[in-house]
C-alpha positions as CSV (number, residue, x, y, z in Angstrom):
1,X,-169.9,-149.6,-101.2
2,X,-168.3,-151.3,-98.1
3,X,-170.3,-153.3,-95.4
4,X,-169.7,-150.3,-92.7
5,X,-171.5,-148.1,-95.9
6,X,-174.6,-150.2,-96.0
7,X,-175.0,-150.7,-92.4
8,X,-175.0,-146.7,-92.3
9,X,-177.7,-146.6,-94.4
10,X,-179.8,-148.7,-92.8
11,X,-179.3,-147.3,-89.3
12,X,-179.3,-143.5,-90.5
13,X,-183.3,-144.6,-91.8
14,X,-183.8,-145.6,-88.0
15,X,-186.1,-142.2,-87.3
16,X,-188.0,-143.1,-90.7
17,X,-188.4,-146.4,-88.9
18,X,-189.4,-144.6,-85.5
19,X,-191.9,-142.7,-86.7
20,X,-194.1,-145.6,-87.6
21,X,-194.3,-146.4,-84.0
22,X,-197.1,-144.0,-83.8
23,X,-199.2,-145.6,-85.9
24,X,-198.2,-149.2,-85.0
25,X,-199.3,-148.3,-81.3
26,X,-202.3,-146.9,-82.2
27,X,-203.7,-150.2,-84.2
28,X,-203.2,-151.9,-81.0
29,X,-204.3,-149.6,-78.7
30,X,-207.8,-149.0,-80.0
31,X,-207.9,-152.8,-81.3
32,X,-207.4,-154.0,-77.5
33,X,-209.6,-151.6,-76.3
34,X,-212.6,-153.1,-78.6
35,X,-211.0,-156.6,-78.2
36,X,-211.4,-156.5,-74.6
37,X,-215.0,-155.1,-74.6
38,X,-216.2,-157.5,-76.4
39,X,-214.1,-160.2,-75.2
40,X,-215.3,-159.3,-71.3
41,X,-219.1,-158.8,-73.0
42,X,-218.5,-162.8,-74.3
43,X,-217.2,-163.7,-71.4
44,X,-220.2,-162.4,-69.0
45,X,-222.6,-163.7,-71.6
46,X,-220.5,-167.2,-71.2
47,X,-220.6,-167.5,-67.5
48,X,-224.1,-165.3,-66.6
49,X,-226.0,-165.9,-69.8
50,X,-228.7,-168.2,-70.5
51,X,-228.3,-171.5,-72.9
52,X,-228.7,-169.7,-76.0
53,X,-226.3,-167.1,-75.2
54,X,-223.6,-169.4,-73.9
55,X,-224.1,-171.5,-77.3
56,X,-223.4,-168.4,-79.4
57,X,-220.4,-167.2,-77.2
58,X,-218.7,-171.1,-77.7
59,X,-219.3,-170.8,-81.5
60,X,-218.3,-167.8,-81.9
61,X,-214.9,-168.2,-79.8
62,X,-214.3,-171.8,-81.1
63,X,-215.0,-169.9,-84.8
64,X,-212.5,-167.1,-84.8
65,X,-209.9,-168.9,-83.0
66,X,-210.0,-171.4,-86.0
67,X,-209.4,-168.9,-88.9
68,X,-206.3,-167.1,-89.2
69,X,-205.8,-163.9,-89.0
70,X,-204.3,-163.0,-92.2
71,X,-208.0,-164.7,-93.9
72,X,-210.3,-162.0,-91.4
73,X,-208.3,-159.1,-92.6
74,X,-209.1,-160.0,-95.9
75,X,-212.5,-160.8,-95.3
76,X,-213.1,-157.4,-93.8
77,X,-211.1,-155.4,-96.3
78,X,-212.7,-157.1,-99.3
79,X,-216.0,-156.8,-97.7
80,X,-215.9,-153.3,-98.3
81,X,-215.3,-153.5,-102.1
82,X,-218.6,-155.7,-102.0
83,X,-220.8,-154.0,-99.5
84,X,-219.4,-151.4,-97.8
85,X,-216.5,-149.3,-97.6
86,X,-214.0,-149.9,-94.4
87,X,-210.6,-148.0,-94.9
88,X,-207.4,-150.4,-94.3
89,X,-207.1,-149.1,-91.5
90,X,-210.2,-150.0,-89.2
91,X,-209.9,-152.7,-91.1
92,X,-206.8,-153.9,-89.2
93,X,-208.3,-152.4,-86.1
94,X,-211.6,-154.8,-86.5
95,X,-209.8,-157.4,-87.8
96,X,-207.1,-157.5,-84.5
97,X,-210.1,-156.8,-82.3
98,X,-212.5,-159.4,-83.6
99,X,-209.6,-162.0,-83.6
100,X,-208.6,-161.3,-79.5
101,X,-211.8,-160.8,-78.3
102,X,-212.2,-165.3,-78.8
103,X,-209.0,-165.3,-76.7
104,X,-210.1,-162.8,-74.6
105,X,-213.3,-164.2,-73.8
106,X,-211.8,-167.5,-72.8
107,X,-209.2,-165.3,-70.4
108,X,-212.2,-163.5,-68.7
109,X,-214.4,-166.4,-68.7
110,X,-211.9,-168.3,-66.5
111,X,-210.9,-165.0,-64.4
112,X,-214.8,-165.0,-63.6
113,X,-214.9,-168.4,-62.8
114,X,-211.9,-168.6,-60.2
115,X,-213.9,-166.6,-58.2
116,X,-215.6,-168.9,-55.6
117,X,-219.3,-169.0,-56.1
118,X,-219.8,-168.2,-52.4
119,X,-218.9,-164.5,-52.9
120,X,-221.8,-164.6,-55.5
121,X,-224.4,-166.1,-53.1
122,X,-222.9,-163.6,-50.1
123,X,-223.4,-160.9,-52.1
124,X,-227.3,-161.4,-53.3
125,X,-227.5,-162.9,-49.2
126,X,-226.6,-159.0,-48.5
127,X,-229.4,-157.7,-51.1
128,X,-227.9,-157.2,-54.3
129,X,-229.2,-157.9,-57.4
130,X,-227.4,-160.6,-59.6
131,X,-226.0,-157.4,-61.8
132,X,-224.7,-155.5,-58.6
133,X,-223.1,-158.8,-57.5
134,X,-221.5,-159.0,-61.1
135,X,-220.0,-155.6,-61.3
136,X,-219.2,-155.0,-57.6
137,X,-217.6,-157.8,-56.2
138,X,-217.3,-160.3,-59.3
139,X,-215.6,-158.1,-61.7
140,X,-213.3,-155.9,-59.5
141,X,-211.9,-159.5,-58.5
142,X,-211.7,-161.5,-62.0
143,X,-210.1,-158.7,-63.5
144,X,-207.6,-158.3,-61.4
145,X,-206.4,-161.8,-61.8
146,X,-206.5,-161.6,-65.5
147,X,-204.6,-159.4,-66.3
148,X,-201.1,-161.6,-66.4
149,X,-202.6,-163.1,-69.0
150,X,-204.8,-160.4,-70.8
151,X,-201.0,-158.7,-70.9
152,X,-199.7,-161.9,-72.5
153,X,-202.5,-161.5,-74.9
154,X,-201.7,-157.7,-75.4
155,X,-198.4,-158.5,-76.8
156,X,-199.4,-160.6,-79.1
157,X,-202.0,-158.2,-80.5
158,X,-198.7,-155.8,-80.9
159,X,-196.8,-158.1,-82.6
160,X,-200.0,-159.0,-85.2
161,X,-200.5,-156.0,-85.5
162,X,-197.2,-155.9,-88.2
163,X,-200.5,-157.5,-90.7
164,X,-201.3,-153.7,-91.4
165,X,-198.0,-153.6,-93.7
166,X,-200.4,-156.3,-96.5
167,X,-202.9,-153.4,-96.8
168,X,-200.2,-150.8,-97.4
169,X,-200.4,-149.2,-94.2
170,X,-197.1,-147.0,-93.5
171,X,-196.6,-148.5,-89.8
172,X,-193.4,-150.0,-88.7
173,X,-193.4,-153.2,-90.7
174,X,-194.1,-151.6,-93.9
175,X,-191.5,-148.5,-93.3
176,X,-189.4,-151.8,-93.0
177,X,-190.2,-152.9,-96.4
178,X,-189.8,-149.7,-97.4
179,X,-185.9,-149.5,-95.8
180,X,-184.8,-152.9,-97.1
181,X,-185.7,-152.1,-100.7
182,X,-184.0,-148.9,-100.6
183,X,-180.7,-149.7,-98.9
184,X,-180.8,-153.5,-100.4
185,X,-180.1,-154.8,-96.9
186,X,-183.0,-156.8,-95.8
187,X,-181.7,-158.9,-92.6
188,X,-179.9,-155.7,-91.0
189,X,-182.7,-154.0,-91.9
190,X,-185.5,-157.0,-90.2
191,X,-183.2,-156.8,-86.9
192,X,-183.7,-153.3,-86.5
193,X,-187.1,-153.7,-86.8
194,X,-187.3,-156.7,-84.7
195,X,-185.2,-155.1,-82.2
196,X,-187.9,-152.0,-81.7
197,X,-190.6,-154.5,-81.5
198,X,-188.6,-156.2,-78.8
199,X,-188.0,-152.8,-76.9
200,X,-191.9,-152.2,-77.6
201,X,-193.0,-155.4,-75.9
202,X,-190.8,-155.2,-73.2
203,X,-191.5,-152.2,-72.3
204,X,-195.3,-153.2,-72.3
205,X,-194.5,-156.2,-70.5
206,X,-192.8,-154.4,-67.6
207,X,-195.7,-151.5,-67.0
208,X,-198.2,-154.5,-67.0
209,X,-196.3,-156.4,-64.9
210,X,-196.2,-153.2,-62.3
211,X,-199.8,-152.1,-62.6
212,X,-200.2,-156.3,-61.9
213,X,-198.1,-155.9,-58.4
214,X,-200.2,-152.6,-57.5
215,X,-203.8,-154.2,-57.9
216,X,-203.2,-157.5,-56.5
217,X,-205.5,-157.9,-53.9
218,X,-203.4,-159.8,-50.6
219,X,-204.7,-163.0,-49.8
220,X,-207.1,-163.1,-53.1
221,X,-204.4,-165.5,-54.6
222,X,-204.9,-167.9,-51.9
């Protein structure tokens, strides 16, 4: 079989490939979506909460930002042989979620804190409540200047989100797997791959980057 043969192989599985997507999207999706609930949930507790709360909130972060990913997976996989039963994949789901909600705690915690404290005491000057001054003027602010970096954090959550393959999942990575040992070509196989992944983030870098331009607030950056 000549190179050209092999390389035909490998790019005639590229809708085998494609239709992993799917599932690859979905992991991430739903694990930002609990990430950044409970990362924004830290991050109020962090900034808002009470010296018992903002102890638990630095343990945890400083905690889960010290274990690798790989080892919660496991632990949460294996934890369901012992005590209850998780599926692979909310496993992965939990596992990416727990594991970006530390990073996104820090990025909400700091998005909070850029606000100036004078907005705060204008706001409860004007008869709100500390919890009205939170969700109406803090929030609609902090949020909007995180979300460079929540997207930054979003990609990486989409590119660990390739862990799924350990647990047998049939998502991109592992369809790669799958592709390589059939066709016995695992770098042009790899490139494929890593070429969709590229397309993917891209892609998700650019709609950030516009739904970034259309809530900027003008003159908040100053």
């Amino acid at each position: 079989m000549g190179i050209s043969d092999k390389a035909y192989k490998v790019l005639s599985s590229i809708p085998y490939l494609l239709s992993g997507v799917g599932i690859t999207l979905e992991i991430t999706v739903i694990a930002l979506m609990l990430g950044t609930a409970i990362g924004l949930f830290l991050a109020l507790g962090r900034v808002y909460g009470n010296g018992v709360v903002r102890r638990f909130v630095i343990f945890y972060s400083r905690i889960i930002r010290s274990l690798p990913l790989l080892v919660i997976l496991f632990m949460l996989y294996f934890l369901g042989s012992e005590i209850i039963d998780i599926p692979a994949f909310w496993a992965v789901i939990l596992a990416l979620a727990i594991h970006t909600s530390a990073y996104q705690s820090e990025i909400f915690r700091g998005a909070i804190q850029s606000i100036s404290m004078g907005q705060m005491e204008a706001a409860l000057a004007l008869g709100m409540s500390k919890y009205q001054g939170i969700f109406a003027v803090i929030l609609p602010q902090s949020l909007r200047r995180a979300i460079p970096y929540w997207a930054n954090e979003a990609t990486i959550v989409l590119k660990d989100s390739a862990l799924a393959y350990v647990l047998g999942i049939t998502e991109l990575m592992r369809r790669g797997e799958y592709v390589s040992a059939r066709t016995s070509q695992p770098l042009l196989t790899y490139i494929v791959v890593g070429l969709i992944y590229l397309i993917l983030t891209y892609a998700f870098t650019k709609s950030m980057a516009r739904v970034e331009s259309r809530a900027r607030i003008p003159g908040l950056e100053r």
